[in-house]
ROBA-365889 format. One record per residue (C-alpha): residue number from 0; residue in three letters; x, y, z. Coordinates in nm, 3 decimals. Example, Ala and Ser with C-alpha at 12.3 -4.5 7.8 and 13.67 -1.06 7.14 Angstrom:
pos, code, u, v, w
0, ala, 1.230, -0.450, 0.780
1, ser, 1.367, -0.106, 0.714
END
This chain:
pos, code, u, v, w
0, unk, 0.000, 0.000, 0.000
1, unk, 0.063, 0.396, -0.090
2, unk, 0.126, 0.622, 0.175
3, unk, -0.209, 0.754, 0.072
4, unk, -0.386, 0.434, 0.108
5, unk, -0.263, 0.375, 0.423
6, unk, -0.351, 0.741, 0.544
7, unk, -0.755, 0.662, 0.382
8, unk, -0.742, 0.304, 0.612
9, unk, -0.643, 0.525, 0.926
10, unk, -0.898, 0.777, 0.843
11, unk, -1.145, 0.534, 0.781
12, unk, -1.057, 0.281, 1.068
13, unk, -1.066, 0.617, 1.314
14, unk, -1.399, 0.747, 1.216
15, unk, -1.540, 0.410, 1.302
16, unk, -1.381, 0.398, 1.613
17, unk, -1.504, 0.734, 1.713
18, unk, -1.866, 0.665, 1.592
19, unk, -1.865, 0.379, 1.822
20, unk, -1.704, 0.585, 2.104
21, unk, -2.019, 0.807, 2.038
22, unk, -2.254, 0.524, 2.041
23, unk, -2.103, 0.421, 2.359
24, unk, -2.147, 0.783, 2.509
25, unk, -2.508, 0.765, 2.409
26, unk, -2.570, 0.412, 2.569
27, unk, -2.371, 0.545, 2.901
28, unk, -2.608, 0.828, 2.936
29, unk, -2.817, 0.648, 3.085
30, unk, -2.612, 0.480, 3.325
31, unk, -2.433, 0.770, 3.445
32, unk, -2.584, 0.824, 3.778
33, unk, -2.523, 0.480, 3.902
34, unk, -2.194, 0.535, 3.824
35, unk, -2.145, 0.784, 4.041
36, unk, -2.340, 0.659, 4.300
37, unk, -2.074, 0.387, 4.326
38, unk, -1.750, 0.647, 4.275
39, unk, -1.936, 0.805, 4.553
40, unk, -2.020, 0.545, 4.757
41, unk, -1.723, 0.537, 5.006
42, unk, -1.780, 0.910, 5.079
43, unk, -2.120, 0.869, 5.159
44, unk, -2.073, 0.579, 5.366
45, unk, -1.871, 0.836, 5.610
46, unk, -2.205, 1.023, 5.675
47, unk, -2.603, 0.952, 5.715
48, unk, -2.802, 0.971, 5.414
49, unk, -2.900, 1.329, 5.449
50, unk, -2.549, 1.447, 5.533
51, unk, -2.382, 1.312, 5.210
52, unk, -2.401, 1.592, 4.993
53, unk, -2.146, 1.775, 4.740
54, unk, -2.142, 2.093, 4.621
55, unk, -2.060, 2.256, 4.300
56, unk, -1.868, 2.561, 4.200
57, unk, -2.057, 2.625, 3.867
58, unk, -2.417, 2.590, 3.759
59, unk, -2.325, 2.310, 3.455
60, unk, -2.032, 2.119, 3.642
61, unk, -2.296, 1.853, 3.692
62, unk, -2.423, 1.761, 3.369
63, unk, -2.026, 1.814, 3.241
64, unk, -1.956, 1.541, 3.532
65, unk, -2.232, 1.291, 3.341
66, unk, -2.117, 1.364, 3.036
67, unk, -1.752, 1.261, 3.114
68, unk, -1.899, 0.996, 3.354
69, unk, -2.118, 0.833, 3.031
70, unk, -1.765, 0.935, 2.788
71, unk, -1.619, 0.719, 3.027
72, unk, -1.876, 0.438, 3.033
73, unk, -1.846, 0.437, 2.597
74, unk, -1.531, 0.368, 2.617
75, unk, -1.499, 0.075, 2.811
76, unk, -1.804, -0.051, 2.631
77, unk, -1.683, 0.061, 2.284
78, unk, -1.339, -0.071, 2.386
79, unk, -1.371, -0.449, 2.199
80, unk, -1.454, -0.264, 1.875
81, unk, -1.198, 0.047, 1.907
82, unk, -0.959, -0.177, 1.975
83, unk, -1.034, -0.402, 1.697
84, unk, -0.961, -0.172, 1.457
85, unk, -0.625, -0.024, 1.641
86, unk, -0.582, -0.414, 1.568
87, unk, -0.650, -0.458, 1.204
88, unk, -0.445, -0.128, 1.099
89, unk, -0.115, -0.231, 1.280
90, unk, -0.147, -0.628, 1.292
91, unk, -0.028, -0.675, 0.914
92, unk, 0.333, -0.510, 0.956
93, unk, 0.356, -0.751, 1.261
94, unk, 0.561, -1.087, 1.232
95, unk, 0.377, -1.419, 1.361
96, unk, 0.533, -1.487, 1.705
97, unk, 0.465, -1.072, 1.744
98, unk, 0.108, -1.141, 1.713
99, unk, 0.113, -1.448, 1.948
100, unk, 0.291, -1.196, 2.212
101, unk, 0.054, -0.890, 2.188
102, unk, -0.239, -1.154, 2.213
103, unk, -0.034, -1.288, 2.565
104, unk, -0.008, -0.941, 2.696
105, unk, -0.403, -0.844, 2.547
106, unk, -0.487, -1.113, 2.779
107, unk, -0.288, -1.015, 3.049
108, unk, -0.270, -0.635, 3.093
109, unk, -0.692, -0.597, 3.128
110, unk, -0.708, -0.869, 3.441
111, unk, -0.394, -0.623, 3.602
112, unk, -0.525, -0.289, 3.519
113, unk, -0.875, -0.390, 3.673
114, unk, -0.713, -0.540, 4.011
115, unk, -0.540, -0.192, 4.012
116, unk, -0.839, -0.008, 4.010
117, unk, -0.976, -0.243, 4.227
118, unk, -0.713, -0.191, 4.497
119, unk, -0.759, 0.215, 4.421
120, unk, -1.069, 0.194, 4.508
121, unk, -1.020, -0.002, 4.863
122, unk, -0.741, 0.195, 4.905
123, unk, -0.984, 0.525, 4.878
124, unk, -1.215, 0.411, 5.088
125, unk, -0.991, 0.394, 5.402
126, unk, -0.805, 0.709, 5.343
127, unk, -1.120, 0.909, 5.313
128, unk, -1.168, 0.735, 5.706
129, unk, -0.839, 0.940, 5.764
130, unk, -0.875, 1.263, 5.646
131, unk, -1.225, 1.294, 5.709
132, unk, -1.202, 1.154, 6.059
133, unk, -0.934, 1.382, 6.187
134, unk, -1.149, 1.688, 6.191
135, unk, -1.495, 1.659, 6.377
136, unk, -1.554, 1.990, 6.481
137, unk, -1.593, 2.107, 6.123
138, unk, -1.843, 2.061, 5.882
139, unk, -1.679, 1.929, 5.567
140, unk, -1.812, 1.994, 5.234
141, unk, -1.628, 1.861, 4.883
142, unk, -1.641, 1.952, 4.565
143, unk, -1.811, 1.722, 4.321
144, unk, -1.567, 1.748, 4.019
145, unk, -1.259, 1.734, 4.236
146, unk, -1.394, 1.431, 4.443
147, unk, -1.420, 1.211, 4.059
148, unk, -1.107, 1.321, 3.926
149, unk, -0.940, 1.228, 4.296
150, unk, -1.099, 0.898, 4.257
151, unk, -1.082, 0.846, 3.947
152, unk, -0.702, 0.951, 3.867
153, unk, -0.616, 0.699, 4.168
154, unk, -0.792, 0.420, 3.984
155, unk, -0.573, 0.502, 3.657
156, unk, -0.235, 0.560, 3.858
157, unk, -0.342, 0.210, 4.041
158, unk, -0.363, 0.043, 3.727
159, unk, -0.108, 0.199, 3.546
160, unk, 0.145, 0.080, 3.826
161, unk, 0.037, -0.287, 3.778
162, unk, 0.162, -0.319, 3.437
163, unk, 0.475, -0.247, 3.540
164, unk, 0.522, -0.636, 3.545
165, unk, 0.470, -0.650, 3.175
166, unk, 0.731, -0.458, 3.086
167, unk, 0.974, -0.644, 3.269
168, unk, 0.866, -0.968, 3.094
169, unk, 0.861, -0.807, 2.767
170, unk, 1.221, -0.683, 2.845
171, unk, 1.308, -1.071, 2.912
172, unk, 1.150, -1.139, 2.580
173, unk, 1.299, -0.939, 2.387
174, unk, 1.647, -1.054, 2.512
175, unk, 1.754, -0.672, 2.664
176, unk, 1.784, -0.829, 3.025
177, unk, 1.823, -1.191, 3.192
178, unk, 1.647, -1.336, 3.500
179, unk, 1.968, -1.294, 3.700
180, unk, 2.017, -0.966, 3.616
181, unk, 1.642, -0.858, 3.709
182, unk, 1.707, -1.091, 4.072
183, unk, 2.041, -0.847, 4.131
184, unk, 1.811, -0.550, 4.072
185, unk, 1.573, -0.640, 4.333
186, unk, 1.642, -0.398, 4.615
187, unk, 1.658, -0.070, 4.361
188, unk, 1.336, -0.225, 4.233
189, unk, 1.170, -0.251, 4.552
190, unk, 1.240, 0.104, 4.676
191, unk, 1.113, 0.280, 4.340
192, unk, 0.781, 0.048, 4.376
193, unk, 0.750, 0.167, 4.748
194, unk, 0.888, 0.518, 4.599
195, unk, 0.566, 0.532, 4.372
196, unk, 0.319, 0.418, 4.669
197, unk, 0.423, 0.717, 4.841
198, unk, 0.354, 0.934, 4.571
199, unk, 0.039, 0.823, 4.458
200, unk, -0.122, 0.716, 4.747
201, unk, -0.322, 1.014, 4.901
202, unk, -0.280, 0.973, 5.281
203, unk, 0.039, 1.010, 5.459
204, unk, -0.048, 0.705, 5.675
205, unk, 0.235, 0.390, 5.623
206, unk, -0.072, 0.135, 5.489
207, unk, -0.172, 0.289, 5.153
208, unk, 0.176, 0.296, 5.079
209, unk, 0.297, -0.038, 5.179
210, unk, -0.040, -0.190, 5.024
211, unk, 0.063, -0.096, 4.653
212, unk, 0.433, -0.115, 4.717
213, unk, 0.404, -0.487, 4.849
214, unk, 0.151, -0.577, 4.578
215, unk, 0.456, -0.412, 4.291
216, unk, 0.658, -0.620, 4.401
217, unk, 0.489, -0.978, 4.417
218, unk, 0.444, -0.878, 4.065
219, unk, 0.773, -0.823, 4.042
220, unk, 0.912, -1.133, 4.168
221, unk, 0.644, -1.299, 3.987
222, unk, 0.787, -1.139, 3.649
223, unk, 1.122, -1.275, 3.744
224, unk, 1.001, -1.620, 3.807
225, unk, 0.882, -1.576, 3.448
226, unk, 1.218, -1.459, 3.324
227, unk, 1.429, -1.771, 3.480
228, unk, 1.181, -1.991, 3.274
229, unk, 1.197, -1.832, 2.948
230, unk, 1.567, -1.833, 3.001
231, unk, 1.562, -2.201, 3.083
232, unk, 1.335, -2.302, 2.757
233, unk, 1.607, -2.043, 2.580
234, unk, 1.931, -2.193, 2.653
235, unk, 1.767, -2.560, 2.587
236, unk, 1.648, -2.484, 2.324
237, unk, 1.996, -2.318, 2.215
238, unk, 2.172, -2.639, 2.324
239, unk, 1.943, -2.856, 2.081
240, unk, 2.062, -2.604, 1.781
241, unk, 2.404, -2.495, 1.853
242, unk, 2.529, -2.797, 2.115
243, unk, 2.743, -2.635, 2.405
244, unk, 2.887, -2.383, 2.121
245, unk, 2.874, -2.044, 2.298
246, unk, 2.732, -1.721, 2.102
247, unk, 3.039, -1.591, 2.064
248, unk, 3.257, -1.894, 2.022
249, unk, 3.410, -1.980, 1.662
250, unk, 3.369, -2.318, 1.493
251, unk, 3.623, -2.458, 1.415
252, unk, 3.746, -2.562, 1.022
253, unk, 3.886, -2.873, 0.931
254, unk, 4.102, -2.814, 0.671
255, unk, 4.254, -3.147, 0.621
256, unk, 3.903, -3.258, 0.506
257, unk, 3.856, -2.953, 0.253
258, unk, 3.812, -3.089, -0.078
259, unk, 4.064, -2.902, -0.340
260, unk, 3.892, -2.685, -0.585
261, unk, 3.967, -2.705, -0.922
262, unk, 3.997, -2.436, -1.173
263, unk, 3.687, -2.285, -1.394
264, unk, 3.632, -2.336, -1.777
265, unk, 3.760, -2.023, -1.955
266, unk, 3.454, -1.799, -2.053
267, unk, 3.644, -1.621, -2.296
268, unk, 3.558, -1.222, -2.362
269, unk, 3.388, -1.037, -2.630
270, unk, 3.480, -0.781, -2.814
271, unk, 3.331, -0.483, -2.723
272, unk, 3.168, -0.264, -3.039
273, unk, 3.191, 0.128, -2.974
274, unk, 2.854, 0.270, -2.888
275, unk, 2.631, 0.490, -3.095
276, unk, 2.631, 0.824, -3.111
277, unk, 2.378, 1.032, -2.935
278, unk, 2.117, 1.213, -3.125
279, unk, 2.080, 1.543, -3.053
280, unk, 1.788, 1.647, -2.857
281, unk, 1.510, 1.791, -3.069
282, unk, 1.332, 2.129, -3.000
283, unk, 1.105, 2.187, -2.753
284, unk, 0.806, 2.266, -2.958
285, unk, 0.836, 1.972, -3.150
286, unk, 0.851, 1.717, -2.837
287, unk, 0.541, 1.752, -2.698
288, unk, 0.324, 1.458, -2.661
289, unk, -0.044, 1.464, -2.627
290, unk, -0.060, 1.496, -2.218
291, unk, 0.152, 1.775, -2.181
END
């Protein structure tokens, strides 16, 4: 294909993706409020029915909130068919065994970036205990928009963290890094995991923090359990090909067993007739053809 061609299948490929983004946004309309009645559920828990209120600093942050609650909602449920056709324009530059690995890691980075969230959201729920526990001679009131995003960027830095593990693997893969060398790493690992769970976690309380750090690194260690078994299937299968031959180890050449070669048949050589001279260009009014 053209670069034009393949600039019409991105066009075209996008503008079904969006349409069913839209579709998506349509259908999550009307599931909006439940939505948020679950994002909001661990504040409202905090306080009696009548008590768990928000307010808002502008008279259309509301229906803004439900329409990036339902944009939200059409993209997870548009996601199979957006995805698909991210899919279909990159998967024929891709070798075989690259397809086999971006299926592996499909399969594997949704199940990680959900029990992320998932942890996010536990996570949440205690620290809101903390911060709106210490202070009980106030009356605390928060801000509807800034109470989603909190939640809702903690859910995506959650599950952004626990992919981390797929990198690693895909590292292994790729042959950049060996199990041994990921096992040395472990202590530098460990403090940048419990590093980023004091970043990202919201309270300054030791739990939140050693919650996501501890789950990084099981993941971790789980990645490098991975590693020593890819390198074990590598080097046997190496063995099989190439014996104990190392990578950089010459063969050796027997040269008492080389079989002489013999000299070619003469091809002989033509004689070479001087070329033709070259006509001389005609005018220019008298060279024109019928496009031009």
């Amino acid at each position: 294909m053209t670069l034009m061609e393949h600039l019409r299948e991105l066009r075209s490929r996008l503008f079904k993706a969006s349409l069913a983004v839209v579709i998506g946004l349509c259908i999550g309309l009307f599931f909006s409020k439940r939505a948020l009645e679950f994002i909001n559920r661990p504040y409202c828990e905090l306080h009696p029915k009548e008590m768990c209120s928000f307010v808002s600093t502008s008279p259309v942050s509301p229906f803004l909130l439900d329409l990036r609650v339902a944009l939200y909602l059409g993209l997870l449920m548009a996601a199979p068919f957006w995805l698909y056709q991210l899919w279909a324009f990159i998967a024929p530059g891709l070798h075989r065994n690259e397809r086999r690995y971006t299926y592996a890691f499909a399969a594997v980075a949704a199940p990680l970036f959900f029990a992320g969230s998932t942890l996010a959201y536990l996570v949440v729920s205690k620290s809101l205990h903390f911060f709106l526990g210490v202070s009980t001679d106030y009356r605390i009131t928060i801000d509807l928009s800034g109470y989603f995003d909190f939640v809702t960027n903690m859910m995506l830095l959650f599950g952004a963290g626990f992919e981390f593990p797929l990198i690693v693997v895909m590292l292994n893969l790729v042959g950049l890094v060996s199990a041994r060398r990921l096992l040395g790493w472990w202590r530098i690992a460990v403090f940048l995991m419990f590093v980023f769970g004091a970043v990202v976690t919201p309270t300054p309380d030791p739990f939140g923090m050693s919650i996501l750090g501890g789950s990084l690194a099981l993941l971790y260690f789980g990645a490098v359990g991975f590693a020593f078994v890819n390198d074990r299937r590598r080097a046997r299968r190496h063995r099989e090909e190439f014996g104990d031959v190392d990578d950089d180890e010459v063969s050796p050449i027997a040269f008492d067993d080389a079989e002489p070669v013999e000299g070619g048949d003469d091809v002989g050589l033509d004689v070479m007739h001087p070329s033709e001279p070259v006509a001389a260009p005609r005018p220019l009014d008298r060279r024109y053809d019928d496009m031009t």
